[in-house]
VMD Tcl script that draws the C-alpha trace (Angstrom):
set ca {
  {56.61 15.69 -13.28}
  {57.79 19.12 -13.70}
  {58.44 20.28 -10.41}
  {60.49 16.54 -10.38}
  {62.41 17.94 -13.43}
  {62.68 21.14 -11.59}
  {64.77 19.16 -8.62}
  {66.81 17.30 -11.04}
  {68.01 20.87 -12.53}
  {68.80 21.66 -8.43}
  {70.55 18.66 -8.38}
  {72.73 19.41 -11.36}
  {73.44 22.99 -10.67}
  {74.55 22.08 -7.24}
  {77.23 19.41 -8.85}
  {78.29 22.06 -11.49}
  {78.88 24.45 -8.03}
  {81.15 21.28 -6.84}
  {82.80 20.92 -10.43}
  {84.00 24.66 -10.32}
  {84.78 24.96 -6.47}
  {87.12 21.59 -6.51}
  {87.86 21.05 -9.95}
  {90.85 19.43 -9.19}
  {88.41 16.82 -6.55}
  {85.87 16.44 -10.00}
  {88.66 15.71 -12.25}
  {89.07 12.45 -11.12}
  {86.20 10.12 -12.36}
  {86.88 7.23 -9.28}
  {86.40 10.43 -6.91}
  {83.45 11.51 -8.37}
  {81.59 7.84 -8.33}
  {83.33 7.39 -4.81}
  {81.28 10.46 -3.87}
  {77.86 9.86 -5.47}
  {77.82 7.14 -3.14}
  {78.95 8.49 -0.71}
  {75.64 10.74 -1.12}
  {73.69 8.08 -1.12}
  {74.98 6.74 2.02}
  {74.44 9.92 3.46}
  {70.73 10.48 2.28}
  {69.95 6.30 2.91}
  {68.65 6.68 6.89}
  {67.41 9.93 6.40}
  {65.61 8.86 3.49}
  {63.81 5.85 4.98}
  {62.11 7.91 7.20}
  {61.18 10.26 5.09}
  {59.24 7.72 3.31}
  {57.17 7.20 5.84}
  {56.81 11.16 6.93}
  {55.35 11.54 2.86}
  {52.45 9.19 3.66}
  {51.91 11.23 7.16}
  {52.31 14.66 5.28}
  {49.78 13.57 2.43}
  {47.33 11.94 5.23}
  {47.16 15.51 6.42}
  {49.01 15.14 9.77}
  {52.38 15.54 10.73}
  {54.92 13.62 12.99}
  {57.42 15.33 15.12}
  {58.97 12.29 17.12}
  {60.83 9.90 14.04}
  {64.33 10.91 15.16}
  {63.20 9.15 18.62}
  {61.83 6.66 17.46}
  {64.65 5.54 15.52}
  {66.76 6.55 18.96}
  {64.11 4.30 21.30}
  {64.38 1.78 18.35}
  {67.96 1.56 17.79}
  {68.59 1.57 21.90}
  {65.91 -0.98 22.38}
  {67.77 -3.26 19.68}
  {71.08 -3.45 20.53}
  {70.26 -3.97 24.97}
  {72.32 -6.97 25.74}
  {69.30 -8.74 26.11}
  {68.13 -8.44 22.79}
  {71.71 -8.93 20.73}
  {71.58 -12.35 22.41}
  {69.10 -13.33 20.28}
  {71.32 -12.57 17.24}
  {70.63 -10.41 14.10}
  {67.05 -11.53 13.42}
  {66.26 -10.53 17.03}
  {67.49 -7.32 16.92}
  {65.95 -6.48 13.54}
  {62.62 -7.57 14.76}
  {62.41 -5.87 18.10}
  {63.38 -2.30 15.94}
  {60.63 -2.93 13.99}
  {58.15 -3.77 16.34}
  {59.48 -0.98 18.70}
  {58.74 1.44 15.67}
  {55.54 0.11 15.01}
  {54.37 -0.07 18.54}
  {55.58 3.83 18.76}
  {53.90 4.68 15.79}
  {50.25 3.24 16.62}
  {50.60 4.77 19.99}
  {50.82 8.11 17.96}
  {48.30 6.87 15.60}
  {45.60 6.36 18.33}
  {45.99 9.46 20.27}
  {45.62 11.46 16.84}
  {42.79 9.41 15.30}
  {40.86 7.90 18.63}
  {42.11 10.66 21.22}
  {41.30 13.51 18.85}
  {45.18 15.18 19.83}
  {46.66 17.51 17.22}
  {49.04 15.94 15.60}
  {51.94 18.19 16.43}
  {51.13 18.24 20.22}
  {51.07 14.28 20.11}
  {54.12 13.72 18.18}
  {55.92 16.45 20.06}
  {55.00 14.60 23.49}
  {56.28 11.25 22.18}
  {59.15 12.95 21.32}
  {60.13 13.99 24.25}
  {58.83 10.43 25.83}
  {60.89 8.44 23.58}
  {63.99 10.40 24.15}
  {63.52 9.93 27.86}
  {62.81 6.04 27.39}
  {65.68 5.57 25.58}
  {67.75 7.27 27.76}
  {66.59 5.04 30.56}
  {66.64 1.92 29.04}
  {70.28 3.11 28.03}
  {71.20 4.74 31.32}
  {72.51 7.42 29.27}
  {75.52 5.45 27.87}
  {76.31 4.47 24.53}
  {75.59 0.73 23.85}
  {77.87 -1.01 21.02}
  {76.46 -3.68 18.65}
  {78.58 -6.67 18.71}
  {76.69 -8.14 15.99}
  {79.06 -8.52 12.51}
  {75.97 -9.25 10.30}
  {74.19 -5.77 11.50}
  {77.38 -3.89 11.53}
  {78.07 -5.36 7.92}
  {74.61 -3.60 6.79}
  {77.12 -0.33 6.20}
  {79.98 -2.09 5.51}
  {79.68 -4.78 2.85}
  {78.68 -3.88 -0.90}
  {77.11 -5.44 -3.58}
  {78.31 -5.28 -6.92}
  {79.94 -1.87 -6.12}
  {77.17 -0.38 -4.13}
  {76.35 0.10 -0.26}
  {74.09 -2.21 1.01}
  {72.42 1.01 2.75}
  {71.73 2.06 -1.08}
  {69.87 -0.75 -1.72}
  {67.39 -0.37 1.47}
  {66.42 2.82 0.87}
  {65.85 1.80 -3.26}
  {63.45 -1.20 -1.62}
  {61.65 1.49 0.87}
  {61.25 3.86 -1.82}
  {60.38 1.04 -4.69}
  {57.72 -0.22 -2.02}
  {56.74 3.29 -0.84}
  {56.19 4.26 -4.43}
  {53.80 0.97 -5.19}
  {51.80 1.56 -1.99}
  {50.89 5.17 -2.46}
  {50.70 5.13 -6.52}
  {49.60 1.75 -7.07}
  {47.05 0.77 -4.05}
  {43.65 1.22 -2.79}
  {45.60 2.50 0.71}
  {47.88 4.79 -1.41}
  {44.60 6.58 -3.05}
  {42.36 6.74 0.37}
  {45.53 8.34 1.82}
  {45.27 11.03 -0.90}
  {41.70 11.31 0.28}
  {41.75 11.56 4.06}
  {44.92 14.14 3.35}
  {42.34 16.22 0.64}
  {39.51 16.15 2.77}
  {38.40 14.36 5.35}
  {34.99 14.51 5.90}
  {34.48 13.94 2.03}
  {36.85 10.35 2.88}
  {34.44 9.61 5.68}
  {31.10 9.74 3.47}
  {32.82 8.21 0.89}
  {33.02 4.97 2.92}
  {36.82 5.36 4.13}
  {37.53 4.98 7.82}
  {39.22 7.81 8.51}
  {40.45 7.00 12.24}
  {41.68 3.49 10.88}
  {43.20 4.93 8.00}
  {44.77 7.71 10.01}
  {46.21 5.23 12.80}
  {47.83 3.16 10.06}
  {49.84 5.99 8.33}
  {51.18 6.56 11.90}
  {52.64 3.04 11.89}
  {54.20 3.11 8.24}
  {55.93 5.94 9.91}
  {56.79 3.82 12.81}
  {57.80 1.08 10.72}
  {60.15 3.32 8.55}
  {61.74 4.25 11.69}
  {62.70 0.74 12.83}
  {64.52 0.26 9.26}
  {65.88 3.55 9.81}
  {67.24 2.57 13.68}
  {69.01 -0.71 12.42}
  {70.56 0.96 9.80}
  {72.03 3.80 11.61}
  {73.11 1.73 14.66}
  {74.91 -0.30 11.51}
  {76.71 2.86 10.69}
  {77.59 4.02 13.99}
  {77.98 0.14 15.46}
  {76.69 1.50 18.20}
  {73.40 3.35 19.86}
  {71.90 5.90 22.10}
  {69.35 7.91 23.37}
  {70.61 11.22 21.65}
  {71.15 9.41 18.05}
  {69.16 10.28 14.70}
  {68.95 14.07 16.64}
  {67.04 16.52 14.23}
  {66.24 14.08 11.66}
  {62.18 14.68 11.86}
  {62.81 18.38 10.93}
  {65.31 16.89 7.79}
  {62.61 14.62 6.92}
  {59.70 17.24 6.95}
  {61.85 19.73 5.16}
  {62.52 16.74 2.12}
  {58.79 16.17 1.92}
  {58.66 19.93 1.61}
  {61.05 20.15 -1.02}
  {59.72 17.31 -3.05}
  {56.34 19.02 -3.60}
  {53.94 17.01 -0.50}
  {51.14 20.11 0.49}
  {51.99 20.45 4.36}
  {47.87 20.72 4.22}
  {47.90 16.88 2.50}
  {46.38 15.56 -0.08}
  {49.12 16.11 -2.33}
  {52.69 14.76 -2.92}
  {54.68 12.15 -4.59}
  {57.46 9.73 -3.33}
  {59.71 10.60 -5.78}
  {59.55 14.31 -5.31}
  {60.65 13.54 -1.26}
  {63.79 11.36 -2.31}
  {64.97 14.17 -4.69}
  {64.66 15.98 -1.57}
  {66.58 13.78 0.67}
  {69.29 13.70 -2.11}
  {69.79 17.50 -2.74}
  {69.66 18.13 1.41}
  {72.73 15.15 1.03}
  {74.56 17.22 -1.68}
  {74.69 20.22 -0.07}
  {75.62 18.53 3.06}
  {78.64 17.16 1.27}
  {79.54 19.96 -0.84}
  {79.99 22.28 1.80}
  {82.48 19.84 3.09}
  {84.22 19.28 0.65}
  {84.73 23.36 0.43}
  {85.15 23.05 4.39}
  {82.40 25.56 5.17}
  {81.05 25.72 8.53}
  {77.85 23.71 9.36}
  {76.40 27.19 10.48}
  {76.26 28.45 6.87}
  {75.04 25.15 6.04}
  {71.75 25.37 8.03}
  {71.07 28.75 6.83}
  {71.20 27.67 3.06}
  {68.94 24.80 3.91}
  {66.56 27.07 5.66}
  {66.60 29.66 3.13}
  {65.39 26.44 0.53}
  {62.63 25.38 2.89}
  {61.23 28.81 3.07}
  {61.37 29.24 -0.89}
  {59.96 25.56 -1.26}
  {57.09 26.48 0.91}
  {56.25 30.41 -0.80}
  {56.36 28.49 -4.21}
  {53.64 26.16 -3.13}
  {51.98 29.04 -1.85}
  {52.10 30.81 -4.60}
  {50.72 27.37 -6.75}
  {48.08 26.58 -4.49}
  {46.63 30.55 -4.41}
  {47.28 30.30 -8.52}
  {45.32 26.98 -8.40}
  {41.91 27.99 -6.12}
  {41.82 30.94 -8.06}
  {41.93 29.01 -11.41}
  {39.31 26.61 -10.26}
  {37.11 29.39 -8.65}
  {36.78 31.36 -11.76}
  {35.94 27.62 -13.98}
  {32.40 27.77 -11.24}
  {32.14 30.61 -12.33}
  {32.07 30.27 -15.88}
  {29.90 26.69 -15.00}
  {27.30 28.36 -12.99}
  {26.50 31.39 -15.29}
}
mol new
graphics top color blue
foreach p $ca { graphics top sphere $p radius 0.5 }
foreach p [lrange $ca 0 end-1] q [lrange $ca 1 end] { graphics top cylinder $p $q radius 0.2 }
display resetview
């Protein structure tokens, strides 16, 4: 809760930076509510699969290849072939595209005994090159209105995109806070061996996280080809390392076992704000990136610094017990 309160401050002080560097932009309450969604919209895809990179992170693995996926997924979906069969066609065949992806990851980690980062790296580059081929390296346009009108239409005032990613995060939430899965996840991400005699399948349990992944990447596909009414092979580029650097941010242990849904949308959202407040300032993208890295490497020292604070806490309490 406090490092949640912590982000909220971030989030403030970043729109008090906006309110003194465009005043004049600020000033204007329709701009200002114009541009909180506009946020939104911006942190919506991204967000989505971060939801499913917070149940990977807290299982104690890791997943490198979500930006293809969502590229294989959103190619896959809008072929010719599959836009015949209409909106429901091309939403199902993202999904199961992601989910397919996802247990293939899942079983090479859990069954194959692969590091996570070598297998997710290799599907990376595999679904990149799949998608190009399936594409032949062009840019395919959905011609569907009811998919396009995903990041069109609004209700009551706000993006439909908004209201995914409050359903994925809503659901995301319930599964890891509410659920027997969400508290074995915890678990296998704390320690593993200690999971496995406690009567959890780890392998199972492992090769499912990797499909939550893969299923948060088939929302994620469909609702940036909706933005982009279009897809292709070099689409959602860079969006695993945004998604691991929100988890990061949010408070989720890289080591697992920790971390809190919540936490990785405030994440998402501040990544978002500083995204758009360096454009409304029109700073480069460069300086950009090097603010964002300079947050990931204080995020990470800090939970350093908690986790050394914490063993050390804990290790002098057996003392104390033992003597």
């Amino acid at each position: 809760a406090r490092r949640n309160l912590a982000l909220i401050g971030v989030l403030v002080a970043l729109i008090v930076i906006g309110a003194a560097t465009r005043s004049d932009l600020y000033s204007n309450p329709d701009w200002v509510w114009a541009n909180i969604l506009s946020i939104l919209k911006l942190a919506s895809v991204v967000g989505v699969v971060t939801v499913g990179m917070t149940f990977v992170i807290i299982g104690g693995g890791i997943d490198l290849s979500v930006g293809a996926i969502v590229a294989l997924a959103g190619v896959w979906c809008t072929t010719l072939a599959t836009q015949s069969y209409g909106a429901g066609g091309m939403i199902f065949s993202a999904i199961v595209v992601g989910v397919a992806v996802g247990l293939i990851n899942g079983t090479l980690i859990a069954y194959g005994r692969l590091v996570p980062f070598i297998a997710t790296l290799a599907m990376l580059v595999a679904a990149r090159g799949l998608a190009a081929e399936i594409s032949d390296k062009q840019t395919q346009i959905s011609n569907n209105g009811t998919i396009n009108g995903i990041a069109s239409n609004n209700l009551f005032g706000i993006p439909l995109l908004v209201y995914i990613l409050a359903a994925v995060v809503a659901a995301g939430w319930v599964l890891l806070n509410r659920t027997t899965f969400g508290r074995r996840t915890v678990a296998v991400g704390g320690n593993p061996e200690a999971a496995r005699l406690a009567g959890i399948n780890v392998k199972r349990h492992t090769l499912m996280l990797y499909a939550l992944s893969g299923l948060c990447c088939g929302i994620a596909a469909i609702m940036l080809t909706a933005q982009a009414t279009s897809a292709q092979a070099a689409m959602a580029n860079l969006y695993e390392l945004d998604a691991i650097a929100a988890v990061i941010i949010g408070g989720t242990l890289l080591s697992g076992g920790r971390g809190t849904i919540i936490g990785s949308l405030l994440g998402v959202i501040i990544f978002a704000t500083i995204t758009n407040l360096f454009a409304i300032n029109d700073l480069s993208t460069e300086a950009q990136n090097m603010v964002k890295g300079g947050i990931i490497v204080a995020a990470v020292l800090v939970q350093q610094v908690q986790f050394r604070s914490l063993t050390q806490f804990l290790g002098r309490n057996r003392l104390t017990t033992t003597t």
